[in-house]
N, C-alpha and C positions, 0 to 999 in steps of 0.2 A: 895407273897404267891403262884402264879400261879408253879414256876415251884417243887416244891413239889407236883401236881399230874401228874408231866411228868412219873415217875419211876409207878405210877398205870396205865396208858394208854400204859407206854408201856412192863411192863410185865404181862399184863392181858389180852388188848385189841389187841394189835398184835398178839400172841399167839391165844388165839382164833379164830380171825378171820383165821388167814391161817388154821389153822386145819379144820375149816367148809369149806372152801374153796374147801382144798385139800379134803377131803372127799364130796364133791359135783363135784366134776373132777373124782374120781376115780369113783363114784357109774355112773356118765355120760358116762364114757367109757366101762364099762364093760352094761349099760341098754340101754341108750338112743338109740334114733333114730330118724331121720329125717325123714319125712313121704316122699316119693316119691311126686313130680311131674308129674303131665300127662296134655292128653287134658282135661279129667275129675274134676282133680282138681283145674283146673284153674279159671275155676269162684267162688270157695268159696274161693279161694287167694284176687283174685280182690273182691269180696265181704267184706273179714275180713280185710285186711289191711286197709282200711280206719278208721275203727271201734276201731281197735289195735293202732291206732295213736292216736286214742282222748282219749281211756283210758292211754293209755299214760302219754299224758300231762296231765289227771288226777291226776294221782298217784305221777306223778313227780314232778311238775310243781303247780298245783294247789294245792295239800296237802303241797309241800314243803314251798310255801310261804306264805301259811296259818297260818302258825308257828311260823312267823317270827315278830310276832305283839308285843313282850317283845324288848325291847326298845337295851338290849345288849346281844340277843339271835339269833342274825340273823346266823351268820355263823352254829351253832347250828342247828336253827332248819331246815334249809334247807338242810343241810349235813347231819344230822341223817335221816332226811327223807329218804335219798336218800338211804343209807347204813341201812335202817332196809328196804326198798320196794326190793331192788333186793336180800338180804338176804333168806325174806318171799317168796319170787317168788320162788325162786328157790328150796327153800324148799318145796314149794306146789306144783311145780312141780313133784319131786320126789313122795309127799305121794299120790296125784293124780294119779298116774301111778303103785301103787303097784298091782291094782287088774288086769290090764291088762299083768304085769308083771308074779303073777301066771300064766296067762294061756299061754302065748308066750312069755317068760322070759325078754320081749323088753319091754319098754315105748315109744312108741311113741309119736315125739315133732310134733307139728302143730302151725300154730296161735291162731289158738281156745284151744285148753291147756293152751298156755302161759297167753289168755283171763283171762280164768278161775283160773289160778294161781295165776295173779294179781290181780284178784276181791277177793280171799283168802288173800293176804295180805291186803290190803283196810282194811279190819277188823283191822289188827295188828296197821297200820295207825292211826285207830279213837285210839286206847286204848292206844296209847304212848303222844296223844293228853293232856290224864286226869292226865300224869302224865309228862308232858311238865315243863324242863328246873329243874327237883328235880331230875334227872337220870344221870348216865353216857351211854357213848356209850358200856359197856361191859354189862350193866342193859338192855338196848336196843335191845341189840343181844340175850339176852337170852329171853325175851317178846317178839321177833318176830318169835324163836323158837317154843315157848312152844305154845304159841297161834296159832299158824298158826296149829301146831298139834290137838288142841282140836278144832278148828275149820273145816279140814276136818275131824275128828273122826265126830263131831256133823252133818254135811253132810253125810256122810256115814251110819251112824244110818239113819237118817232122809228118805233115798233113797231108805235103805234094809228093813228096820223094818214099815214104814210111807208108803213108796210106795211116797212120796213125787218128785216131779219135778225137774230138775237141778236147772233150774232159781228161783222157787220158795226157794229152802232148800239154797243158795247161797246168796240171797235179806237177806235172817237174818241177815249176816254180822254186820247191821246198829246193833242191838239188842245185840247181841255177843259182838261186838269190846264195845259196851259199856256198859253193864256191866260187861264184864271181867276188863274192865279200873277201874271202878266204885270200884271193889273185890282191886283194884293194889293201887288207891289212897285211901281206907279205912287203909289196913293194915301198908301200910309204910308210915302212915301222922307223917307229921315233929313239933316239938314242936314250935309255932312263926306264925303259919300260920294262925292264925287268927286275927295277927298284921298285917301280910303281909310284903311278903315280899322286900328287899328293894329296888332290882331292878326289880318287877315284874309291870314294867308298861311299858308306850308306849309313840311314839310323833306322829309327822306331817309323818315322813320318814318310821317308822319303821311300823304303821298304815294303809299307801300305801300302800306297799307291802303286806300287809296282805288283802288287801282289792284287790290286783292283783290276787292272789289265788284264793279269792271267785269268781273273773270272771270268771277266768278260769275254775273252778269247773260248775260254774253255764251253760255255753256254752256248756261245754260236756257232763251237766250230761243226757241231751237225749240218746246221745251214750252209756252210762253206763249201763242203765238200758234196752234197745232192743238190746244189742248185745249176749246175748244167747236164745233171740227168735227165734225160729225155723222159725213160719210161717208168713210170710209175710204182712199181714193184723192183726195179731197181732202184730206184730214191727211196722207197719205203727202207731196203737193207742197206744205204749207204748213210741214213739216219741213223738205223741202230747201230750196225756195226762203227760207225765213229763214237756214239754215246759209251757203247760197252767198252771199248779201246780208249778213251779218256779214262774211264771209270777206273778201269785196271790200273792206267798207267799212273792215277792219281795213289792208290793206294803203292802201287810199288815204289814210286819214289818218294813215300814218305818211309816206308823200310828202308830202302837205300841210306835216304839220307841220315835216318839215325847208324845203320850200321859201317858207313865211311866214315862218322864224324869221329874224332880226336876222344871229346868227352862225350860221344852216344848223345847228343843232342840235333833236334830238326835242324835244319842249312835252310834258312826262308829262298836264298838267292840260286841256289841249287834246285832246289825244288820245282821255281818258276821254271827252268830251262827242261825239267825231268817229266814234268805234270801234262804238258803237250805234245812229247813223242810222238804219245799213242794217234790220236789228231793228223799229226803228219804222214805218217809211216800207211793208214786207211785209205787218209785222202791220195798216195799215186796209186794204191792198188785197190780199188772202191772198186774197181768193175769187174773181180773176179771175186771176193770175198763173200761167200754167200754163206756160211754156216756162223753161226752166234760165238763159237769156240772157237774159232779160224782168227776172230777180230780181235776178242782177249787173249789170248797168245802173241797176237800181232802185236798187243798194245802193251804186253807183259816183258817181251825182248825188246819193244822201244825202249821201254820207260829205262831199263839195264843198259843198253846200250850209251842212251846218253848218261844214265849217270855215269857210268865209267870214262865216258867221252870228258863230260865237266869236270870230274873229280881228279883224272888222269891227261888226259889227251890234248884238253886245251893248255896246263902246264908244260907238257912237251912241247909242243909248238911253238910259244913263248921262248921257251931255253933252246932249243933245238934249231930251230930254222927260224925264232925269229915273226914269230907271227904272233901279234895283242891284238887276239879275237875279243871284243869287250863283254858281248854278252852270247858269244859261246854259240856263234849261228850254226858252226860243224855240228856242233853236238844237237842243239833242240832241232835243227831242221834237214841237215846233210844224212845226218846216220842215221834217221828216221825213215828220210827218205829211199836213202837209196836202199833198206831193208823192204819197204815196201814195193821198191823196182824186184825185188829179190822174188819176193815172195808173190808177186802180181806171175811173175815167169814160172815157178814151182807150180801156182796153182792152175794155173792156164794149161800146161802140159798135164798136170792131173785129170782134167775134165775132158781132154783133150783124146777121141779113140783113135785117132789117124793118127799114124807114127811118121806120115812125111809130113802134115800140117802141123806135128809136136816142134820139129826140127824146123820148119819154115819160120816158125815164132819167133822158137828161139833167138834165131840169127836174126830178124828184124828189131826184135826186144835187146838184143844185146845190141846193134847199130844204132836206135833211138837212144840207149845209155850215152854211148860213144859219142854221139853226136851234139847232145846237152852238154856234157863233159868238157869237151873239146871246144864249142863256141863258149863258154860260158867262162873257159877259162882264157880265152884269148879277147874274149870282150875286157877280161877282168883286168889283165896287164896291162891294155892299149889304153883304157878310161884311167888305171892308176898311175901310169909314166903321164896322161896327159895333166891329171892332178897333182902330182910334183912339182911340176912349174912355179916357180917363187913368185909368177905373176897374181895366182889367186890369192897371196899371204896367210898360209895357213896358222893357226895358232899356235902362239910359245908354250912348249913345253909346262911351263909355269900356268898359263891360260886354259889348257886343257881341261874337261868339263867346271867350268864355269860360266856361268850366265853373264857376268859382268862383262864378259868378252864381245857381245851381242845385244843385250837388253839392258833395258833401268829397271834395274833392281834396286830396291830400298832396302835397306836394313836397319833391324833393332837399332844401332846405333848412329845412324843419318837421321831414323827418324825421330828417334828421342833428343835429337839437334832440332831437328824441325820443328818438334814442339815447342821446347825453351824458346828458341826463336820467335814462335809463335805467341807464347803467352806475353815475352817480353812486350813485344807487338800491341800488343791490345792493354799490355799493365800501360803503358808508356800514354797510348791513345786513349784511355781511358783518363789517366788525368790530366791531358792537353783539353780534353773537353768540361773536366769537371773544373779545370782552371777558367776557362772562355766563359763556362755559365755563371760564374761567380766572379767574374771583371765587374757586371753593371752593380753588385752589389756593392763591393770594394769603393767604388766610384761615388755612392748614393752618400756611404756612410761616411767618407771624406766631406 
């Protein structure tokens, strides 16, 4: 069956991808720019490339093998990863750069851009998650398009209209990539998916690596969250209080997941989605959170939120409305998140001694929800009704997380053909030649 979707990949997915390509090469040459080097900028170089690395292996490395937890989806999920993260980058680069582009017709590239661009695709990231191993990669390219698009639009409102903060109107991401995911896996749910489907499970091997990802996620996500802090002592508490709220949320949902299990045993795949709450929930509300106990409490109600979310929520949604979240984006990043919109608004009026600037927040903090909410979920329907289209050929049912549907893969049993083949090969060829060396003798002794 596999190579009937060779002729989709590749008059669809080739084709597109060089077009975006080429036109992210030409709009490069005619805007972009390198920011100069001096003595000046040398410390925010040494400053940001550390920072650039760990987001990094964030995006790469950690999201990529996060994906890879479906049993014959590995090549899959690590390689769409990779190919929707510098797609969206590159894009968010671009639309990042348009307003500086009005005024001195240049974009200028730095590390702190490409920062920020990456943290824009992140979003694209979580939302390919809800619809993990039902897509193709020409489905992929266009969801890391379009979203990356409503996602800086929704930043851009949020900075010109809000008065809101870089870092703060960016932390949405968590909320954005998942229900825009949320809007992707409602409209294009597959008829079966509530049998499940047949190779949407996992072992010992494919388990590990998914549980490699979460390290790495978990290690960096300090980094993630203080590297568009400006001031120094605020990234000083936006490192710990992330470190402490991982820490927390690592131990409660290993309590959790013994105490929802059937037979009182750990849930590896529960856990991944449980272990990064805390991480999320920090990262939208970092810039209020200043007391050591404020961040593990924060990281103690994530880490329960989502489990209850995995454990519960994401089966409702399934049987209820219809929605096969794969890896449960509402839970590890939506309920995270919008707790941490929660509690960013609690502790802002706490610290807060003007009772009309209590009330101004408010109603601006509640507008900037509404207004992520709102595009995020209208991004979400208009990119999922455009992906329905029978034009992109989405995969059968049957195909769903399978590599074979995309890649050559080999297997134990093609290649244990290849060898016999192989050895035939050489048994055969070796005595055509032990024949030809012993004709002139044959000949001598006639």
């Amino acid at each position: 069956m596999a190579p009937q979707y060779a002729p989709s990949l590749r008059s669809r997915l080739a084709p597109l991808l060089l077009i975006v390509q080429t036109g992210f090469i030409i709009i490069a040459a005619l805007c972009f720019e390198t920011k100069e080097t001096n003595k000046l900028d040398r410390k925010p170089f040494l400053h940001f490339y550390p920072e650039f690395q760990d987001v990094n292996v964030m995006v790469i490395l950690g999201f990529g093998f996060l994906c890879t937890f479906p049993l014959r989806y590995g090549f899959s999920g690590s390689g769409f990863n990779l190919l929707v993260a510098v797609i969206a980058t590159q894009w968010a680069l671009i639309l990042n750069g348009i307003d500086s582009w009005y005024s001195t017709k240049i974009i200028r590239i730095d590390l702190k851009s490409i920062i920020k661009a990456e943290l824009c695709a992140v979003s694209a990231l979580i939302s390919i998650g809800s619809v993990l191993g039902k897509t193709n990669p020409v489905q992929l390219t266009l969801i890391a398009l379009l979203e990356v698009t409503g996602f800086v639009l929704n930043e851009w409102l949020l900075q010109t209209l809000l008065k809101v903060r870089p870092p703060n109107s960016i932390m949405l991401l968590h909320v954005f990539g998942a229900l825009f995911g949320l809007m992707l896996t409602w409209i294009l749910y597959r008829d079966g998916s509530k049998q499940g489907f047949e190779k949407e499970k996992f072992d010992k091997k494919s388990g590990l690596f998914s549980m490699l990802g979460v390290v790495f996620l978990w290690m960096f996500w300090p980094s993630f969250n203080s590297v568009l802090v400006v001031d120094d002592r605020t990234r000083l508490e936006a490192v710990c209080s992330t470190y402490l709220a991982l820490a927390i949320s690592a131990v409660t949902a290993a309590a959790l997941a013994v105490l929802s299990s059937p037979r009182g045993k750990l849930n590896l795949i529960q856990m991944q989605s449980c272990i990064l709450a805390g991480g999320a929930a920090v990262g939208v509300s970092v810039s209020v959170v200043q007391q050591p106990w404020e961040a593990m409490a924060l990281g103690f109600t994530a880490a329960i939120l989502s489990t209850l979310g995995y454990r519960y929520l994401k089966s409702h949604l399934l049987i209820a409305f219809e929605c096969h979240d794969t890896c449960a984006a509402l839970s590890t990043h939506g309920l995270p998140g919008l707790l941490g919109w929660l509690a960013q608004l609690v502790l802002q009026i706490k610290y807060c001694d003007d009772h009309t600037v209590a009330v101004r927040f408010a109603v601006f903090h509640i507008c900037t929800l509404f207004t992520t909410v709102s595009l995020s979920l209208s991004m979400g329907t208009l990119t999922a009704f455009l992906l329905k289209w029978k034009f992109w050929r989405p995969p059968q049912n049957k195909k769903c997380f399978d590599d074979q549907a995309f890649w050559e893969v080999f297997t134990h049993k093609s290649q244990r053909k290849k060898n016999i083949r192989n050895n035939n090969i050489h048994f055969y060829s070796a005595n055509l030649m032990f024949c030809v060396l012993q004709f002139p003798n044959l000949v001598v002794r006639k």
